[in-house]
MIGUNU-382510 format. One record per residue (C-alpha): residue in three letters; x negated, z, y. Coordinates in nm, 4 decimals. Layout:
# residues N
SITE|ALA|X|Z|Y;
...
***
This chain:
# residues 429
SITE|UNK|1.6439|5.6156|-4.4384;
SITE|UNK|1.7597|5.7260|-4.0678;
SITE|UNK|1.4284|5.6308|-3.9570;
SITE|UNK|1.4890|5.2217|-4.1066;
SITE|UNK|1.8303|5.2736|-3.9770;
SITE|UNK|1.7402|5.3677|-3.6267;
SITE|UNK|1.4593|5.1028|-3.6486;
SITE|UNK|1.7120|4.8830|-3.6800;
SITE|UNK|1.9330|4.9989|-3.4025;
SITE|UNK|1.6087|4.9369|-3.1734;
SITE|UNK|1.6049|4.5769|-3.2865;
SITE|UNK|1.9528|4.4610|-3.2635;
SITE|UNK|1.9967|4.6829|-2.9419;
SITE|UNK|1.6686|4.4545|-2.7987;
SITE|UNK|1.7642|4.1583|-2.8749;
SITE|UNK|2.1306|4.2108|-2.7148;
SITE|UNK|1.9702|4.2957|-2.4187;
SITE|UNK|1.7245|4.0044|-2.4340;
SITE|UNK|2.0434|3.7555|-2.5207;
SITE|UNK|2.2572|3.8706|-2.2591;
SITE|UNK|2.0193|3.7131|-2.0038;
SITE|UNK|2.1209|3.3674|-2.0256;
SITE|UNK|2.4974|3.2223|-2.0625;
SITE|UNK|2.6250|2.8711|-2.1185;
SITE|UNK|2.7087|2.7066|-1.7463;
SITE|UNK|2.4725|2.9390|-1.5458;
SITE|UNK|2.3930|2.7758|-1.2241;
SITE|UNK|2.0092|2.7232|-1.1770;
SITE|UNK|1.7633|2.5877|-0.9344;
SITE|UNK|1.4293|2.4482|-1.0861;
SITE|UNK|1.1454|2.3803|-0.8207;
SITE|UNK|0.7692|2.2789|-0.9492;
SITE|UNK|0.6455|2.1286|-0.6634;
SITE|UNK|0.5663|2.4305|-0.4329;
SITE|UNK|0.6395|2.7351|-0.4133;
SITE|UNK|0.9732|2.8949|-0.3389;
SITE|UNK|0.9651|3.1154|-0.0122;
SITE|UNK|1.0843|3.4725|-0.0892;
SITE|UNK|1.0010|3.5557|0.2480;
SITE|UNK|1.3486|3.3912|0.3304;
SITE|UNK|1.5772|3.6618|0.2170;
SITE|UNK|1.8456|3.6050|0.0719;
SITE|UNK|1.6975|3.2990|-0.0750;
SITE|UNK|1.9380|2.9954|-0.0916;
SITE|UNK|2.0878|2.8684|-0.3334;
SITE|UNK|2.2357|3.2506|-0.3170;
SITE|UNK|2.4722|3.1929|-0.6375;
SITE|UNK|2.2577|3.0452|-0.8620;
SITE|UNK|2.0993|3.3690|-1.0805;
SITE|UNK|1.8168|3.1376|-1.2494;
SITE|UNK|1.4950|2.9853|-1.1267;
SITE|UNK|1.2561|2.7637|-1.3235;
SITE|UNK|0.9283|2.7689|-1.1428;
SITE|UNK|0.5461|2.6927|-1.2176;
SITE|UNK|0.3585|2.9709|-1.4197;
SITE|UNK|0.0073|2.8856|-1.2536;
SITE|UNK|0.1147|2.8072|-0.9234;
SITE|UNK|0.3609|3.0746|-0.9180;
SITE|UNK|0.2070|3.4369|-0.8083;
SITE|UNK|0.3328|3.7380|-0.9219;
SITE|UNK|0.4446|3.8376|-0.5874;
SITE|UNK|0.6972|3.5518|-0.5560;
SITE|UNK|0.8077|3.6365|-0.8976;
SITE|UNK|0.8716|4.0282|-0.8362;
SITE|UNK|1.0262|3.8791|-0.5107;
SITE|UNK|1.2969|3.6453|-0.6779;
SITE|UNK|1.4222|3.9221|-0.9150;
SITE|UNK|1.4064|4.1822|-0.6438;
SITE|UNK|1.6860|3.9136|-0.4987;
SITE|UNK|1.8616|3.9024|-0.8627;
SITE|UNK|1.7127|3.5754|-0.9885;
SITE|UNK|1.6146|3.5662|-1.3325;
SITE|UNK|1.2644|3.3721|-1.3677;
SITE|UNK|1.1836|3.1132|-1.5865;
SITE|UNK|0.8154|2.9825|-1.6019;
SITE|UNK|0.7081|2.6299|-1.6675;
SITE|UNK|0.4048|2.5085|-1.8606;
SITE|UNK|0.2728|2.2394|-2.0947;
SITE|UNK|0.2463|2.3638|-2.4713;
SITE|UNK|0.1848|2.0486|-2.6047;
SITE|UNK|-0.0743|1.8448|-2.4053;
SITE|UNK|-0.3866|1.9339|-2.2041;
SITE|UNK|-0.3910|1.8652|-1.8395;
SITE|UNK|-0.7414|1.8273|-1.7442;
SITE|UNK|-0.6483|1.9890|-1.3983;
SITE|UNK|-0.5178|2.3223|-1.5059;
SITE|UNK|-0.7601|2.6147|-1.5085;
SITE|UNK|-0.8088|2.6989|-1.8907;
SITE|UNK|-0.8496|2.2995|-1.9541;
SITE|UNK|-1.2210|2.3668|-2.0626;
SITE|UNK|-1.0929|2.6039|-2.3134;
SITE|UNK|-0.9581|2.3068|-2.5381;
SITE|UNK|-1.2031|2.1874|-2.8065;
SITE|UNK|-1.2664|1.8297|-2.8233;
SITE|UNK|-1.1309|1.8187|-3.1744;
SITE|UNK|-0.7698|1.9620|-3.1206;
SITE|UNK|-0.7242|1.6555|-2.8326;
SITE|UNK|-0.5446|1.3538|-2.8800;
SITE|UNK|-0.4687|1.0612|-2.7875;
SITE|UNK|-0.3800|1.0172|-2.4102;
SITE|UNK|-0.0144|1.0309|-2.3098;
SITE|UNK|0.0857|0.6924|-2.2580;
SITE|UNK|0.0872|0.6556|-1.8549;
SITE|UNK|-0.0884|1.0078|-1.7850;
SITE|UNK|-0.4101|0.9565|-1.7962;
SITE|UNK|-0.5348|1.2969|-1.7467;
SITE|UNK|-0.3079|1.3877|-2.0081;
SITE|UNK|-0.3667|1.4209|-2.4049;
SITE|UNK|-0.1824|1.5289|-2.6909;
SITE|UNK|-0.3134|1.8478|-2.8380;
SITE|UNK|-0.3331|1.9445|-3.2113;
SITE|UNK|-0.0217|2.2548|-3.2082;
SITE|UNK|-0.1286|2.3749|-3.5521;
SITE|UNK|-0.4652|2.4990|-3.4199;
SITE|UNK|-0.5535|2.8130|-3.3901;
SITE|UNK|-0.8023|2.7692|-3.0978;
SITE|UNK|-0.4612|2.5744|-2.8980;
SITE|UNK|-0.2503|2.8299|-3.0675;
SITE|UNK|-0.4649|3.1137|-2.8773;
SITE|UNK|-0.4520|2.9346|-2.5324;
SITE|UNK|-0.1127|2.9308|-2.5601;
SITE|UNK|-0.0980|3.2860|-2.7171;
SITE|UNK|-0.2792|3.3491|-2.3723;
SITE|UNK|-0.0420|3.1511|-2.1264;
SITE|UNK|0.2282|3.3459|-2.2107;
SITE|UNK|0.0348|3.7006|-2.1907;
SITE|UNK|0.0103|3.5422|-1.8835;
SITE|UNK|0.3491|3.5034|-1.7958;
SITE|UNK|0.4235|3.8517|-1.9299;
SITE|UNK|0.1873|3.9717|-1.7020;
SITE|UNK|0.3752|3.7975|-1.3726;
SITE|UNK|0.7084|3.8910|-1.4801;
SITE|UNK|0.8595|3.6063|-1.6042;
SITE|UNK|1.1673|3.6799|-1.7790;
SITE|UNK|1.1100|3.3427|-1.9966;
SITE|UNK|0.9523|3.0349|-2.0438;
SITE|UNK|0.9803|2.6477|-2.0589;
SITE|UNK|0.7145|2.4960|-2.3193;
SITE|UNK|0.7146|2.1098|-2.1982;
SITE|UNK|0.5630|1.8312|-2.4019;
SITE|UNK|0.6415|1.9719|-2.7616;
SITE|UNK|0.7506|1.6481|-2.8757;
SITE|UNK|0.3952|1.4742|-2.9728;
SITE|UNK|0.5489|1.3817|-3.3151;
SITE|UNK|0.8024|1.0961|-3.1438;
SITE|UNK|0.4915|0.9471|-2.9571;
SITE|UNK|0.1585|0.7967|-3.0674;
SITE|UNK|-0.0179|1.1045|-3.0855;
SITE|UNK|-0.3072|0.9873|-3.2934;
SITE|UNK|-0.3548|1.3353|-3.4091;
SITE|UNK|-0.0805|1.2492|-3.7080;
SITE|UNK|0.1653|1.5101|-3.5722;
SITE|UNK|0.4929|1.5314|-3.7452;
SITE|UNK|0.8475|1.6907|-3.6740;
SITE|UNK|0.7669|1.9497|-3.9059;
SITE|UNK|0.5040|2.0726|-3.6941;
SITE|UNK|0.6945|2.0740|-3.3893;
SITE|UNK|0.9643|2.3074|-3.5683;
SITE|UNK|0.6430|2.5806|-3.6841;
SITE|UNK|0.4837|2.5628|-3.3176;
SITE|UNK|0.8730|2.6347|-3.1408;
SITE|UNK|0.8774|2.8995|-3.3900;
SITE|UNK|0.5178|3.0262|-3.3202;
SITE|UNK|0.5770|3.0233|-2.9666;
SITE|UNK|0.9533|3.1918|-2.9795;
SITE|UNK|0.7799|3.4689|-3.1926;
SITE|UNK|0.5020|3.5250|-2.9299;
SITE|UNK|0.7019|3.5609|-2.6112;
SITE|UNK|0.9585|3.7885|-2.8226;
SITE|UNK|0.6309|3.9694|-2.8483;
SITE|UNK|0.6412|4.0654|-2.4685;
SITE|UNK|1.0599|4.0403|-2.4662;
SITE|UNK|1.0402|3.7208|-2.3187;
SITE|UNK|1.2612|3.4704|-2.3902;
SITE|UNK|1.2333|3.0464|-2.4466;
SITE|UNK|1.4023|2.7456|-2.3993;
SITE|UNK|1.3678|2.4021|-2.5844;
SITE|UNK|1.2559|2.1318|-2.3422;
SITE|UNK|1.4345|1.8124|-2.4536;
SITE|UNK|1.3313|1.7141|-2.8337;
SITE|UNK|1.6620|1.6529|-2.9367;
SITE|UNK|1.6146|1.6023|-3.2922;
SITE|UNK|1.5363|1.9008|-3.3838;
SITE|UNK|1.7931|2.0642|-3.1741;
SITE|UNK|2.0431|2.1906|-3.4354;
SITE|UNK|1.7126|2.3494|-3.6634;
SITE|UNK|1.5860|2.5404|-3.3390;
SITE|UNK|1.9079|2.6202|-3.1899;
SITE|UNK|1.9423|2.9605|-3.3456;
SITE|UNK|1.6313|3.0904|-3.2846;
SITE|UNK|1.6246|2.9539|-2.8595;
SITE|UNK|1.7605|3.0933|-2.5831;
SITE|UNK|1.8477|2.8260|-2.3268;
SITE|UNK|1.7478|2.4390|-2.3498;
SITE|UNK|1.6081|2.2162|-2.0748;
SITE|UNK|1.7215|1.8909|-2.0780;
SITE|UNK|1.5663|1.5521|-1.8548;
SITE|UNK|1.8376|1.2753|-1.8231;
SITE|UNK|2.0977|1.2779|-2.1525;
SITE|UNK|2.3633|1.1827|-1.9304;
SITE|UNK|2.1974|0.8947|-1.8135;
SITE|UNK|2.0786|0.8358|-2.2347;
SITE|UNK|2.4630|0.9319|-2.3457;
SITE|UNK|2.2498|1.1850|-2.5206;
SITE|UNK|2.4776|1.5036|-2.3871;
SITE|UNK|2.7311|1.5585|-2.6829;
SITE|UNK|2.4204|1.6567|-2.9207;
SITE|UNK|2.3686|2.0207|-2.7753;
SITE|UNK|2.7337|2.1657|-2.8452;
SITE|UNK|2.5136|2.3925|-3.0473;
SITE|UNK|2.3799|2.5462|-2.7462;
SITE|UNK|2.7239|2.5260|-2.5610;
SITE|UNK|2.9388|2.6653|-2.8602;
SITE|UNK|2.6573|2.9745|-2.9154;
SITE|UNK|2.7470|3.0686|-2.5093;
SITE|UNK|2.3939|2.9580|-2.4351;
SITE|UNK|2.3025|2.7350|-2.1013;
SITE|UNK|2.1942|2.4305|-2.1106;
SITE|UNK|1.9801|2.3572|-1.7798;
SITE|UNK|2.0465|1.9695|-1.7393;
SITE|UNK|1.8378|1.7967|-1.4719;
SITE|UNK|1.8912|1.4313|-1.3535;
SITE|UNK|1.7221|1.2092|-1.1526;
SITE|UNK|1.9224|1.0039|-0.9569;
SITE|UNK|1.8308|0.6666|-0.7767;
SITE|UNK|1.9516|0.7655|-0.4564;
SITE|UNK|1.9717|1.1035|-0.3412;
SITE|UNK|2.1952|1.1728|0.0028;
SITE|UNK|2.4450|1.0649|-0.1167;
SITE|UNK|2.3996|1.0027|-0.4364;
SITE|UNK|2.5878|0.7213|-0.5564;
SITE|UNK|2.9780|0.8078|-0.7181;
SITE|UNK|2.9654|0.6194|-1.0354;
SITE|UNK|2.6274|0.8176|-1.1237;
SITE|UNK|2.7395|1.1748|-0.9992;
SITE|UNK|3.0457|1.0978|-1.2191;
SITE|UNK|2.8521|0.9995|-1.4880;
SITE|UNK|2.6136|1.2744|-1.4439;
SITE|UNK|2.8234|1.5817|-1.3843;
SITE|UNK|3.1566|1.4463|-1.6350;
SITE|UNK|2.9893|1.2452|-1.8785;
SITE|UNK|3.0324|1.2879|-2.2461;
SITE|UNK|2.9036|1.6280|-2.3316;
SITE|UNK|2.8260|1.7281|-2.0248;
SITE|UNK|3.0907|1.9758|-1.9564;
SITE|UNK|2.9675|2.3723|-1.9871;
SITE|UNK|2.6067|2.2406|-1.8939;
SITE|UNK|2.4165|2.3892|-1.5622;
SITE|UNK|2.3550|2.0425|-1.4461;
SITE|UNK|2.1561|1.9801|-1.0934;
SITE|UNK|2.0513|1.6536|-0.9432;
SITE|UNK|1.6801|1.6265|-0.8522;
SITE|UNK|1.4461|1.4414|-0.6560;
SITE|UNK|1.1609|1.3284|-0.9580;
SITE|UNK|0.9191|1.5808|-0.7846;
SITE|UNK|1.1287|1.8685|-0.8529;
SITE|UNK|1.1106|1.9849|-0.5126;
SITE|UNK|1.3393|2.2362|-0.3280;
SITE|UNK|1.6365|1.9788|-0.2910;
SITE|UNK|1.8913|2.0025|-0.5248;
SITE|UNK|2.2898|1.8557|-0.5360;
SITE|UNK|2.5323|2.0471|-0.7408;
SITE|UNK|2.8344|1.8753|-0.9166;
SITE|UNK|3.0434|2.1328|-0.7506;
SITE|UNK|2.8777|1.9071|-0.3834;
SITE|UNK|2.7065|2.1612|-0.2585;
SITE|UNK|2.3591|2.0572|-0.1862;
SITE|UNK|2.0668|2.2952|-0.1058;
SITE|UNK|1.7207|2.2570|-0.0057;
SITE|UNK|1.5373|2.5841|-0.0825;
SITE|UNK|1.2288|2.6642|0.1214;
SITE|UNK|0.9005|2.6248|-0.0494;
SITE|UNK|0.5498|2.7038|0.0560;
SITE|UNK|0.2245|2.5260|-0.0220;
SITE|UNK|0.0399|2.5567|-0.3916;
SITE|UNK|0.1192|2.1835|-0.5108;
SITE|UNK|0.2701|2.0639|-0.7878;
SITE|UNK|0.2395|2.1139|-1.1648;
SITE|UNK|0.1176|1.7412|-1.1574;
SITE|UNK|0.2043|1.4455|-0.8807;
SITE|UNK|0.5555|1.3170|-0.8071;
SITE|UNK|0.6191|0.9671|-0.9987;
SITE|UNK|0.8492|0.7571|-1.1283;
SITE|UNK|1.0884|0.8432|-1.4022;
SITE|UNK|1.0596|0.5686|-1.6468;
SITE|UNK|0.8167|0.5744|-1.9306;
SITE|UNK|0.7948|0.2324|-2.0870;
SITE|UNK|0.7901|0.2328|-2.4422;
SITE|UNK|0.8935|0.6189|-2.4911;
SITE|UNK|1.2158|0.7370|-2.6836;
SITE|UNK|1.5100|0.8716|-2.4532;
SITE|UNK|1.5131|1.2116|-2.5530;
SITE|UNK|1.1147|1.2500|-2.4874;
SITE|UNK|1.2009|1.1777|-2.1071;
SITE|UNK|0.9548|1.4274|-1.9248;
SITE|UNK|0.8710|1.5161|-1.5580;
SITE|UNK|0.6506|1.3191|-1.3314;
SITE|UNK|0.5871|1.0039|-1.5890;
SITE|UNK|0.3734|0.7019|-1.5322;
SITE|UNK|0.1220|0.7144|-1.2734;
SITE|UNK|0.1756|0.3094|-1.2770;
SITE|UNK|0.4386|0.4443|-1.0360;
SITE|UNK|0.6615|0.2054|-0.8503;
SITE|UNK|0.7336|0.4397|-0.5438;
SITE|UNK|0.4431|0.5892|-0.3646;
SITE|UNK|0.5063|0.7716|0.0309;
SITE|UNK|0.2166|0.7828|0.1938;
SITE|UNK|0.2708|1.0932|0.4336;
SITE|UNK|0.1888|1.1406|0.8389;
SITE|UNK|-0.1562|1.2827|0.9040;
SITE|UNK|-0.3649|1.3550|1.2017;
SITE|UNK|-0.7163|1.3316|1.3034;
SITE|UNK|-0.8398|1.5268|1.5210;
SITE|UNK|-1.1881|1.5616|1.7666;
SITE|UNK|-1.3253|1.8196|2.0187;
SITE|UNK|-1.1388|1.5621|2.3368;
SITE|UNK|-0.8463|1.3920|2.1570;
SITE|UNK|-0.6134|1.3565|1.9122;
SITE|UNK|-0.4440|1.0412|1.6916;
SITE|UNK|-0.1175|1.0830|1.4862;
SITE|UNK|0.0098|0.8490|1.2917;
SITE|UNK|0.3877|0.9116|1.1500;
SITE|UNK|0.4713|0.8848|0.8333;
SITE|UNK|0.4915|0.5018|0.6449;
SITE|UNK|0.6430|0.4748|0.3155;
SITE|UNK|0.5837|0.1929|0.1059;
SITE|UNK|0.6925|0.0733|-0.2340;
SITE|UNK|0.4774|-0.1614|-0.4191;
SITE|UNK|0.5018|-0.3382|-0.7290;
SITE|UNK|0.4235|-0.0835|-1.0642;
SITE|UNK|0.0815|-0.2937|-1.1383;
SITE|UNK|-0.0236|-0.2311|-0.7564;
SITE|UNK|-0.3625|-0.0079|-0.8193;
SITE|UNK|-0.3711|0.2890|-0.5845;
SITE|UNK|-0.4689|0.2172|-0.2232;
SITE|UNK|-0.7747|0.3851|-0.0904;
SITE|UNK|-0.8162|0.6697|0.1419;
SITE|UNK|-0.7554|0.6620|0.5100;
SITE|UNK|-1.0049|0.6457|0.7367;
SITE|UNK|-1.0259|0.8791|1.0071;
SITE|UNK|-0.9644|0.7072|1.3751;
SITE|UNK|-1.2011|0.6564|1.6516;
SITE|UNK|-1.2245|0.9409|1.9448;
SITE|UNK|-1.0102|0.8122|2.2631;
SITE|UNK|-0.9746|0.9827|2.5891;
SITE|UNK|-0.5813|1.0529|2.5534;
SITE|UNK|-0.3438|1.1001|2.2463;
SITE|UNK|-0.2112|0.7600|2.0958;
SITE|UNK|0.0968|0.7300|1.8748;
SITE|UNK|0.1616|0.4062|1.6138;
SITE|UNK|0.5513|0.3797|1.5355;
SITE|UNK|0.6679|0.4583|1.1444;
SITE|UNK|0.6543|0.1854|0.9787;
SITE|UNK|0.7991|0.0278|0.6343;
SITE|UNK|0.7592|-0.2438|0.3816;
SITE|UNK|0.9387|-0.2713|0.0257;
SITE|UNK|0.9508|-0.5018|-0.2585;
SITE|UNK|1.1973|-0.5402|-0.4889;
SITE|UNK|1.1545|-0.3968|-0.8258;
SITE|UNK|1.3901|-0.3289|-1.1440;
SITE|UNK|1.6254|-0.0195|-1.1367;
SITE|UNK|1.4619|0.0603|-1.4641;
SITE|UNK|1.1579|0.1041|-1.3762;
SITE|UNK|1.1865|0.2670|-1.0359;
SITE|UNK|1.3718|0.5511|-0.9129;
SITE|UNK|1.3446|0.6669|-0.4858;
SITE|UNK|1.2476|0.9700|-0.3968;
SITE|UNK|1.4590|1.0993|-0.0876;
SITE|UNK|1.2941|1.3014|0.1880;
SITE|UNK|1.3778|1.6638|0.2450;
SITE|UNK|1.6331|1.6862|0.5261;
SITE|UNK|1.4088|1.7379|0.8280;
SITE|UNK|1.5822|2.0313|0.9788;
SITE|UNK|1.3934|2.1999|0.6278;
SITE|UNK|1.0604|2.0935|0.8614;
SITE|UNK|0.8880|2.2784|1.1412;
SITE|UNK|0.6697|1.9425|1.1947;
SITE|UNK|0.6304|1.5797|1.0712;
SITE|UNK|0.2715|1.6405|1.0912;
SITE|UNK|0.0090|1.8614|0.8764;
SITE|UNK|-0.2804|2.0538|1.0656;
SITE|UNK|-0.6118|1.9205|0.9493;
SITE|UNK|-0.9895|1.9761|1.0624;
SITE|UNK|-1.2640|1.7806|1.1629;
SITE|UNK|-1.4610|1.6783|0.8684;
SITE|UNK|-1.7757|1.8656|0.8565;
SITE|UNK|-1.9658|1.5439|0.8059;
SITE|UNK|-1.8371|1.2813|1.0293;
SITE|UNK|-2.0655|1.0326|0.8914;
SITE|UNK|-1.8955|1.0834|0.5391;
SITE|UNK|-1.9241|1.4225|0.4241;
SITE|UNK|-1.6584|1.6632|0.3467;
SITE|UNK|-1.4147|1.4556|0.1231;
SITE|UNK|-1.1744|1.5940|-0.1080;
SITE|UNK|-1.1607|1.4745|-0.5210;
SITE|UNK|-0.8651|1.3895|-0.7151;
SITE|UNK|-0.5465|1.7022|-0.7222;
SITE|UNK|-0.7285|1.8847|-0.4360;
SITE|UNK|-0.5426|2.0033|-0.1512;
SITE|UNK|-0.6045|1.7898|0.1857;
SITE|UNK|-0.3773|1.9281|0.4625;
SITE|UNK|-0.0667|2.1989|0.4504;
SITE|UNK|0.0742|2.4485|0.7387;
SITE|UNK|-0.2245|2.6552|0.8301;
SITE|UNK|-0.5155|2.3804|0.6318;
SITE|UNK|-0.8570|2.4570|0.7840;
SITE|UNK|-1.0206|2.2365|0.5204;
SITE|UNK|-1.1228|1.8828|0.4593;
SITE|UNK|-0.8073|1.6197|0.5016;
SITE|UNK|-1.0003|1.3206|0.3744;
SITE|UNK|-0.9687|1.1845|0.0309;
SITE|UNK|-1.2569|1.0388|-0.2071;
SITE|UNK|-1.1727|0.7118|-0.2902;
SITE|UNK|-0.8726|0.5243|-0.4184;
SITE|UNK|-0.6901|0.8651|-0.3286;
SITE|UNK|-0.4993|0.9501|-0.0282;
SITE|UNK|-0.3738|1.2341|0.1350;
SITE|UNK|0.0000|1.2525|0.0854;
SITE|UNK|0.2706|1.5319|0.1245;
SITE|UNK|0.4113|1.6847|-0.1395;
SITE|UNK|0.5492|1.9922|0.0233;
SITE|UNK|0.5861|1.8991|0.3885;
SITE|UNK|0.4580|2.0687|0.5737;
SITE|UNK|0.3284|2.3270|0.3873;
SITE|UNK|0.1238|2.1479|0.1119;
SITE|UNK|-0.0555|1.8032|0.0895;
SITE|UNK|-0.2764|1.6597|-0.2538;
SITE|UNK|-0.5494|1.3828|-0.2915;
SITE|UNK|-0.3172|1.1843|-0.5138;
***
């Protein structure tokens, strides 16, 4: 009898512990496009105690590094598709996969009742255990609201969140619930935090007083069209909207880069360091797709592209060409790669230039540079291909150019070498 009783004790005294980690209105800072720098100590935003970051870019180093600093770490991955570019993306048979996700084409639902998926997972968060995450952030859980075509259902959503919430407890890990609001009030007991993309913008807020009344956060991210400043009527919106009061709520560029804008005003851009992106900075809206399944990095029919500076450079000279953004139309296909320039006897620079069209707010959302006093240089180190006839060219997701890049900086074609980290990281995209 002592024994159960003291058993118990153990449990309740564990899951205290675990609880106490996360409280309703925690500030937080959520970067997945790089890397943060824990080499800059302390690292800013000083105040805010939680960071959401990658779990395969992220190294365990930079995770012991942001607790050593008092952060508590959160680690992002997809739980409910398969991204052909992550490293275990051979591991998913062909008969768990899906449809694709309508405007990610390297995207496709996955069957969550599987066991095979169920043991990739299973191994994603050993994986995370094994960093030191003190959580996680399953994206993409939602395949039941979307044409999945593997016949998923709500119900199965609920048993995966619950398969997945018993798993990380496994390694005393905790989990949020990314968006899925419909099922927020049957999962709201048994998560720790939720993520949200864009309910203020959806008047979607007022549905997680579950969270809020429980004393759990709420880690609400929008995207505004403007960053610096960002407009009053959608800060106000964003920050005192309906429902949004209690929730840790940060304004984002769509890449989820180190910028971020606080209701309070203060606005921070935390130093990052090279390792990419969980997938390529686009455009927010998602024709055809339910508010509440909003996710990061949408459509790759993307109305806003930035093509970044680059150099090319020979034995006797060097060419650099600033940076030229452009916006095009979202049916515009991808433009191809850049070609590197011809040798000339002394260095020649072409002035910045820039072109727009006009598109619908809806379907478009800018994407503000960095502040540039966050950059050590406008342009990224690159080498001399080792082909110069055509060799040495870079596929689709690969890294081109970055702080310190000693490999090849030219993209196969329609991809092109843009920045997604300046200056420390830059993707065939």
């Amino acid at each position: 009898m002592l024994s159960c009783l003291l058993s118990v004790w153990l449990f309740a005294s564990s899951t205290l512990a675990q609880t106490a980690m996360f409280t309703r209105g925690q500030k937080f800072q959520i970067i997945l496009t790089g890397v943060p720098d824990t080499s800059k100590n302390p690292l800013p935003p000083t105040d805010a105690p939680v960071f959401d970051v990658d779990l395969f870019n992220t190294d365990a180093g930079t995770i012991d590094a942001l607790k050593a600093q008092g952060k508590t770490v959160i680690c992002y991955f997809s739980a409910g598709s398969l991204e052909n570019w992550r490293t275990d993306a051979k591991d998913f048979p062909a008969s768990d996969q899906g449809k694709v996700l309508d405007g990610w084409p390297d995207e496709k639902w996955i069957r969550t009742g599987s066991a095979k998926i169920r043991d990739i997972m299973s191994k994603r968060i050993k994986m995370a255990a094994d960093k030191g995450c003190d959580a996680i952030d399953p994206d993409n859980t939602d395949g039941y609201q979307n044409d999945n075509g593997l016949n998923l259902q709500q119900a199965d959503l609920i048993d995966y969140m619950r398969f997945l919430q018993r798993t990380a407890a496994g390694y005393n890990m905790q989990i949020g619930l990314k968006n899925s609001i419909d099922i927020l009030g049957t999962l709201s007991s048994i998560m720790d935090f939720a993520v949200n993309e864009e309910c203020a913008k959806n008047a979607e807020c007022s549905r997680y007083n579950a969270f809020l009344n429980s004393n759990k956060p709420v880690f609400h991210i929008e995207y505004p069209s403007k960053m610096n400043p960002v407009p009053n009527n959608d800060k106000n919106n964003y920050c005192s909207g309906a429902g949004t009061s209690g929730m840790s709520t940060v304004l984002k560029n769509i890449s989820l880069d180190g910028l971020v804008i606080y209701c309070d005003g203060s606005q921070v851009d935390t130093p990052t360091r090279g390792n990419g992106p969980s997938r390529p900075p686009k455009s927010t809206s998602k024709p055809g797709t339910r508010s509440s399944t909003t996710r990061r990095f949408p459509s790759s029919s993307s109305s806003h592209r930035t093509s970044s500076s680059r150099s090319a450079v020979t034995s006797s000279t060097m060419i650099t060409i600033p940076s030229t953004t452009t916006e095009e139309p979202p049916s515009s296909p991808p433009s191809s790669s850049p070609s590197e320039e011809s040798p000339t006897p002394t260095p020649i620079t072409t002035p910045s230039s820039t072109s727009t069209s006009t598109t619908s707010s809806s379907t478009q959302r800018s994407s503000t540079p960095r502040p540039s006093s966050s950059r050590t240089s406008s342009q990224r180190p690159v080498s001399t291909p080792a082909n110069p006839g055509g060799g040495c060219k870079q596929k689709h997701w690969d890294q081109c150019g970055g702080q310190d890049w000693k490999g090849c900086t030219v993209c196969e074609s329609p991809y092109q070498c843009k920045g997604v980290s300046p200056p420390y990281y830059y993707q065939c995209l």
